[in-house]
N, C-alpha and C positions, 0 to 999 in steps of 0.2 A: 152201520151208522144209526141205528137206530134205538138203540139204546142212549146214544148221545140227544137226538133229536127228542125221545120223551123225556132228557132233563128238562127243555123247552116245556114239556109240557106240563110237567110237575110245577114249573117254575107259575107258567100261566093260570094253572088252578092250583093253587097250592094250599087252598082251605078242602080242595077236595079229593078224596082217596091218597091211597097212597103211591109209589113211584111204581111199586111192582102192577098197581092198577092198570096205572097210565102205559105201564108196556105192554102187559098185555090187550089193550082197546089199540094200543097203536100196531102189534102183531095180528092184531085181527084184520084191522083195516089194509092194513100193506097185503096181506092175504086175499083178499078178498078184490083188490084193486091187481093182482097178480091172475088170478082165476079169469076176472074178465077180460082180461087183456090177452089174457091164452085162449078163450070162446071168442073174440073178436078175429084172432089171427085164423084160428077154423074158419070160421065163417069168407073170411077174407079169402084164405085159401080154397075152400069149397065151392063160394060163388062170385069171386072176382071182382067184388066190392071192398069199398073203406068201411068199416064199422069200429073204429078206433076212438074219432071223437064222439061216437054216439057211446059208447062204454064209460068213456072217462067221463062225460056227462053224467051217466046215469051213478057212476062213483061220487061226483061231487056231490048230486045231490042228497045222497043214500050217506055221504061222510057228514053232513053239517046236521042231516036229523040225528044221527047218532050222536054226532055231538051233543047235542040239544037235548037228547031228552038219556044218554051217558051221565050227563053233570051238570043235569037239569036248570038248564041256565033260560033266559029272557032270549029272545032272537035276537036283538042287539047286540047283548054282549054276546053271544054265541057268533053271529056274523063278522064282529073286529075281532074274536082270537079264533075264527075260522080262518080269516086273511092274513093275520098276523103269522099262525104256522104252518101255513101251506108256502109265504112266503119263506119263515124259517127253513119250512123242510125243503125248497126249491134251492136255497143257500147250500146247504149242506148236499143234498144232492149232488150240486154241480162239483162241492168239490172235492167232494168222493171219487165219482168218475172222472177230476181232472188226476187223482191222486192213483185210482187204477192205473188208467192212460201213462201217468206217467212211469208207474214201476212197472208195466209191460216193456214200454221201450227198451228201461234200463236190462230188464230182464230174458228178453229176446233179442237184441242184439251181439 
């Protein structure tokens, strides 16, 4: 879905770079938001702690600079199409995984 999701983002910057840009900064960040969440569950598993919302934290803040200084915008505008496609991507997101879930069923049963 993520190829879909940087249309979103070509869409929202569309004076800047171009679309193969936008997928690759969006394959870096899914990467990198992948990596911490795999050092978060070590950890977890290693010492019996949550350290999940401290990761996804440290992603949000590490996704909006990159934004920021990616497609060198103002903080303002950087913060409404921060919110604007994290929303989008949580859209799509869910209906991804409604869309797995639901060809498992079909598929395992």
């Amino acid at each position: 879905f993520m190829p879909l999701f940087t249309i979103f983002m070509w869409l929202v910057y569309i004076r800047k770079n171009t679309y193969t840009d936008h997928l690759i900064f969006s394959f870096h960040n899914q990467s990198l938001l992948f990596i911490l969440l795999i050092i978060s569950l070590i950890l977890d598993i290693i010492f019996k702690i949550s350290t999940a919302g401290l990761f996804v934290t440290i992603f949000s803040i590490y996704l909006f600079m990159a934004m920021k200084k990616f497609y060198g915008q103002g903080v303002f505008k950087t913060i409404v199409k921060y919110i604007f496609l994290n929303t989008i991507f949580t859209i799509l997101a869910f209906f991804a995984v409604l869309v797995l879930f639901t060809g498992s069923v079909f598929i395992y049963n």
